[in-house]
Structure formats: structure tokens, C-alpha cells
PAZAPA-4460 file (N, C-alpha, C; in steps of 0.05 Angstrom, whole numbers, plus 32768, in hexadecimal, padded with zeros to 4 digits):
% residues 113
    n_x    n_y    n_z   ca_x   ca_y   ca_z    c_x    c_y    c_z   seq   type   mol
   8140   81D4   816D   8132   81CF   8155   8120   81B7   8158     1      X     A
   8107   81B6   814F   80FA   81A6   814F   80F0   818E   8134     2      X     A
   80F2   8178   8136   80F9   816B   8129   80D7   815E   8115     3      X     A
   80E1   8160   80FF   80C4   8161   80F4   80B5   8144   80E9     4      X     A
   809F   8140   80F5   809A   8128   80F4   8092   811A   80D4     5      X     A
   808F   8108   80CB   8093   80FB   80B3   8076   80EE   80B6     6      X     A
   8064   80F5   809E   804E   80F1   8096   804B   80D0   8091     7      X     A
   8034   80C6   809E   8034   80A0   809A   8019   80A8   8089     8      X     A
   8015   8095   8075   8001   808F   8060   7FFA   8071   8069     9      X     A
   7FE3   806C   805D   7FD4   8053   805F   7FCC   8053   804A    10      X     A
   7FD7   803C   8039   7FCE   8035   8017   7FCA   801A   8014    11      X     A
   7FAB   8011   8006   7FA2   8005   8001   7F9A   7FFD   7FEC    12      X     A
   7FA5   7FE0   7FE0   7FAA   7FDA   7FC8   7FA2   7FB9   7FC3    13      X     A
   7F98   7FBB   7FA7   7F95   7F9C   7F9B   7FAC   7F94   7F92    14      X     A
   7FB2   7F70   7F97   7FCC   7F68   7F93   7FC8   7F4A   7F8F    15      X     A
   7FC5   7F4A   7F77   7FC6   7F25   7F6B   7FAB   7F14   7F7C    16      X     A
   7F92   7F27   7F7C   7F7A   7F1C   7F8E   7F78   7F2C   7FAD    17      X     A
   7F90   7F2E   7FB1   7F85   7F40   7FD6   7F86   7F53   7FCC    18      X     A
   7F81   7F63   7FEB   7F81   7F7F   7FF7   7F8E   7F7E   8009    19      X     A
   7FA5   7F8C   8008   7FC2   7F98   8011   7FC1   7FB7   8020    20      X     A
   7FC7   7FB5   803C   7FC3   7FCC   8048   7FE3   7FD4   8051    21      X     A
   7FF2   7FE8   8048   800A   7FF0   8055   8013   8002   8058    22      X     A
   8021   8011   806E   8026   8022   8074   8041   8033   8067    23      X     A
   8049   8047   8065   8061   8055   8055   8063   8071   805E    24      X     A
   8076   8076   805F   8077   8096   806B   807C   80A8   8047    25      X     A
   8083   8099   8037   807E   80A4   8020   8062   809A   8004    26      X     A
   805E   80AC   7FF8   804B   80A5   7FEB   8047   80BF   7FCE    27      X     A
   804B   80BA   7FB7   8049   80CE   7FA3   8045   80C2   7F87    28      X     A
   8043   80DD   7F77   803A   80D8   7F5C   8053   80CC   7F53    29      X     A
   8052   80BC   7F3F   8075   80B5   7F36   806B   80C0   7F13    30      X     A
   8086   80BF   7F09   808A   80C5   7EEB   808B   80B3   7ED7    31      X     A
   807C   809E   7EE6   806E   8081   7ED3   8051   8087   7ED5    32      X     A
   804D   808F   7EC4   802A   808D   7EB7   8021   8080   7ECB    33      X     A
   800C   808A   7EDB   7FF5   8076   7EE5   8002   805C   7F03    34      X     A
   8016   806C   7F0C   8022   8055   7F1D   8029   806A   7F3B    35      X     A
   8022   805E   7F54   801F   806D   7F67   8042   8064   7F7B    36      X     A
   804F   8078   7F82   8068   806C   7F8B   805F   8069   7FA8    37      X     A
   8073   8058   7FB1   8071   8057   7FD9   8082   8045   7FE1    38      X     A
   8098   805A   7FEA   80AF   805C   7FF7   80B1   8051   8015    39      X     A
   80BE   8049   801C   80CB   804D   803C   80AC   8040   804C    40      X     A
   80A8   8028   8046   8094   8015   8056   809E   8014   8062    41      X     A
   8089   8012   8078   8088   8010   80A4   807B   7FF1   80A4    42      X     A
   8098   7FE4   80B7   808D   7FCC   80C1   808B   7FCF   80DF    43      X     A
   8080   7FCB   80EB   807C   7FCC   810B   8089   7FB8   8119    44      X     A
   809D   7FBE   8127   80A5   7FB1   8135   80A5   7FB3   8157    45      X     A
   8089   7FB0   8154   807E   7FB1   817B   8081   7F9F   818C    46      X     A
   8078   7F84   8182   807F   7F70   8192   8084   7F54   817B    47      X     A
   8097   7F4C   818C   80A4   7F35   8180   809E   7F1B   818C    48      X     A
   808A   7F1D   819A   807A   7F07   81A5   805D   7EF7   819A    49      X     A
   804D   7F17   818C   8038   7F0E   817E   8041   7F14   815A    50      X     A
   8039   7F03   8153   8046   7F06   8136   802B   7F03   8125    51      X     A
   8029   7F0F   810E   8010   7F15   8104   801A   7F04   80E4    52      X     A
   800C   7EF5   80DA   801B   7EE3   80C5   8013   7EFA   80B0    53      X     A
   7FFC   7F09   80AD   7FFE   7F18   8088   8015   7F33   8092    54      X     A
   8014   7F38   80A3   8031   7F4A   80A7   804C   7F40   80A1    55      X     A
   8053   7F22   80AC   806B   7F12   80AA   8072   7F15   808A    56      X     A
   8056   7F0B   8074   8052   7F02   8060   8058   7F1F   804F    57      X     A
   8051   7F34   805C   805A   7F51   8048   806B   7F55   8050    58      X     A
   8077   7F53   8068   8097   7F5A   8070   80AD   7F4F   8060    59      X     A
   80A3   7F32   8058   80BA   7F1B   804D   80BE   7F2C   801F    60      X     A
   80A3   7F2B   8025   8095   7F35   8004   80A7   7F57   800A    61      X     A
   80A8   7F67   8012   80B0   7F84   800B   80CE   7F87   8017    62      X     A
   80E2   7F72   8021   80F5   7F6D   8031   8101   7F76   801A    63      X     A
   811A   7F8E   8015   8126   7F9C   8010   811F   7FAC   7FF5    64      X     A
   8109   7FAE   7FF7   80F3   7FBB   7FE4   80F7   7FDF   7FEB    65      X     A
   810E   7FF1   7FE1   8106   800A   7FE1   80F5   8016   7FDF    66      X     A
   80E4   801B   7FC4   80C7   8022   7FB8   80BC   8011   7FB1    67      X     A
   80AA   800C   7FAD   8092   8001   7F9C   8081   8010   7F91    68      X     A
   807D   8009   7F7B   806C   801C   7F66   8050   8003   7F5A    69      X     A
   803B   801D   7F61   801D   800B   7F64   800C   800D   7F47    70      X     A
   8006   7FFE   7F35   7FF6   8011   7F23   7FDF   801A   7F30    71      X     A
   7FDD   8032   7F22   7FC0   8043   7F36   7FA0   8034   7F36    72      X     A
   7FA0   8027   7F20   7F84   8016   7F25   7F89   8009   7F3E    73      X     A
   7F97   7FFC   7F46   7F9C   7FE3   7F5E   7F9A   7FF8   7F73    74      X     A
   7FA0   8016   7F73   7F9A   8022   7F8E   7F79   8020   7F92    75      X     A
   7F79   801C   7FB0   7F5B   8022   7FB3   7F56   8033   7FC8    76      X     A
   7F66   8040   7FDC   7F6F   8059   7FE8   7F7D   8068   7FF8    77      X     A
   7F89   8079   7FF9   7FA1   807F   800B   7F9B   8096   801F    78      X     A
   7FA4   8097   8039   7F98   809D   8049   7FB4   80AF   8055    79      X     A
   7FB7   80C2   8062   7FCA   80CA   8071   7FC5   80CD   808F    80      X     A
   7FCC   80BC   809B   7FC5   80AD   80BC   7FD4   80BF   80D1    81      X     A
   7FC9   80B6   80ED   7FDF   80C5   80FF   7FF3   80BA   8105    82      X     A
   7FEB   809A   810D   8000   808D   8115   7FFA   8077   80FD    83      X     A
   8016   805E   80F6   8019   8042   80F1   8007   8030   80FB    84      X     A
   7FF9   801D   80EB   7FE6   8004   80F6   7FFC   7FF1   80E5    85      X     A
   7FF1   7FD3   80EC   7FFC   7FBE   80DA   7FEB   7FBD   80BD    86      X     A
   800B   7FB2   80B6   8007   7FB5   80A2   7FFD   7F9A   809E    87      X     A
   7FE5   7F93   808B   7FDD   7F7F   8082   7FD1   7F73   806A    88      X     A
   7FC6   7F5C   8064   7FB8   7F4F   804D   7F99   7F4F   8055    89      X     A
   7F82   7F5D   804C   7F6F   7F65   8062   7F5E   7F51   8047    90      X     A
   7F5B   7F47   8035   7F41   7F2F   8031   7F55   7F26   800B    91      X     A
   7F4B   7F0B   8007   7F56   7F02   7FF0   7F36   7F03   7FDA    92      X     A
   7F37   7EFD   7FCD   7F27   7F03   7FB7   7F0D   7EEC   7FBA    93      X     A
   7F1A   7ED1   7FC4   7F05   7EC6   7FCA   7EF7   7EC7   7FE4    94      X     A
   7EFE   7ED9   7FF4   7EF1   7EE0   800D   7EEB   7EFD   8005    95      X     A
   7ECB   7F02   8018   7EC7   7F19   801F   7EC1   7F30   7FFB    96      X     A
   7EB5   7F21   7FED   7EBF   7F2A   7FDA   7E9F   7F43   7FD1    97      X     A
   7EA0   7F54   7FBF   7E92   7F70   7FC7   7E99   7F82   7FD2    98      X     A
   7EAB   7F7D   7FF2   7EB4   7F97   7FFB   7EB9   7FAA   7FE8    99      X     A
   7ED5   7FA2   7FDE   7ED9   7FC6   7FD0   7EE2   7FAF   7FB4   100      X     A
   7EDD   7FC2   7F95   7EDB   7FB1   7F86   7EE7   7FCB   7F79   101      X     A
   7EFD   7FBC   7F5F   7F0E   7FD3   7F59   7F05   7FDF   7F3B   102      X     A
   7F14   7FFE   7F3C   7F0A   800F   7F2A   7F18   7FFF   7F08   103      X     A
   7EF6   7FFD   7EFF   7EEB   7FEC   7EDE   7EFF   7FF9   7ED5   104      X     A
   7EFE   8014   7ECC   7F0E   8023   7EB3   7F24   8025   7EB6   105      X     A
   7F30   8014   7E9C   7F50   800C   7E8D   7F57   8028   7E8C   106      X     A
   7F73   8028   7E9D   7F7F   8047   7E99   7F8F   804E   7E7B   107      X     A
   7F88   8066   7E75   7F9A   8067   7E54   7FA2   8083   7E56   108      X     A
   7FC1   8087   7E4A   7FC6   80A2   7E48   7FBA   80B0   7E39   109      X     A
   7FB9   80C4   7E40   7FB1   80E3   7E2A   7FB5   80E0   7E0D   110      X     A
   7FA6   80E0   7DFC   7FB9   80E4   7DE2   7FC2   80FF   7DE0   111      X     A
   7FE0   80FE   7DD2   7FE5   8119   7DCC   7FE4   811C   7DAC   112      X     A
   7FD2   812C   7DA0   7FD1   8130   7D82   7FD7   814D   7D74   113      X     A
***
């Protein structure tokens, strides 16, 4: 029997001024209005010689973190990869600022009448 490989996502998100890049083999709609789930984050553990400080810094921040649930404005996009990259803090608000600029419109439920 062959054993079936487990889908890695790359999701990219605003977070108190950065942009947050991390990897998860899960990723779905959740049953909270407007909130993106992601399960089972990938930390890389390749070498323990070169140490990457915004990896250390999300490792320490998601350290026994099951899910995390994103509100969907803060997504800015999710990608389904072949392999794991690091995971990182890729620019803060006062750097680099223009790259990607997040979606204006306040999310609101449906009315039901």
C-alpha cells in the first residue's frame, strides 16, 4: 500500500503590522464567519547550526498552538506548494511599505430577512 502524501499550503497573512509567511499541511473554511483555520504548522528542522531569528520568533509565538484561526481580511494568499520553505516575518509596516496592501472592505454577514 502506498502511503498518501499530505498537502503543504503556504499562507500569507497580516499580523499586528507584518507579513507572516507559514507553512501547514492543513488549511480550511471554519464555522466562524469570515475566519480561515490552519492546522498542523511545519517548522523545519534542517539544521541546527544556522538559525533564522523570524522563524525562532514564530516557532516560540505558535509553540503548542493546535489551530489558529485567521480573520479572512488579514489573509492575503494561500498557495498549495510542493515542498515546505521557512517559515517567516517577510516586512513590518514600516518597511517596504506598498508591496501588498490589504483588502479596504469591512467584512459583514448576510442579512437574513
Amino acid at each position: 500500500m502506498s502511503e498518501q502524501k499530505k498537502s503543504i499550503y503556504r499562507v500569507i497573512f497580516h499580523n499586528q503590522g507584518s507579513i507572516i509567511e507559514l507553512y501547514a499541511h492543513e488549511v480550511s473554511q471554519n464555522s466562524f464567519y469570515a475566519f480561515i483555520e490552519v492546522g498542523d504548522i511545519i517548522f523545519g528542522e534542517r539544521s541546527k547550526l544556522v538559525v533564522d531569528p523570524s522563524e525562532e520568533q514564530l516557532k516560540s509565538q505558535f509553540s503548542g498552538v493546535k489551530r489558529t484561526y485567521l480573520p479572512l481580511h488579514a489573509v492575503v494568499r494561500i498557495d498549495e506548494v510542493e515542498k515546505e520553505g521557512k517559515n517567516k516575518i517577510i516586512a513590518s509596516s514600516d518597511e517596504k511599505t506598498g508591496k501588498i496592501t490589504p483588502f479596504p472592505i469591512p467584512m459583514t454577514p448576510p442579512r437574513s430577512d
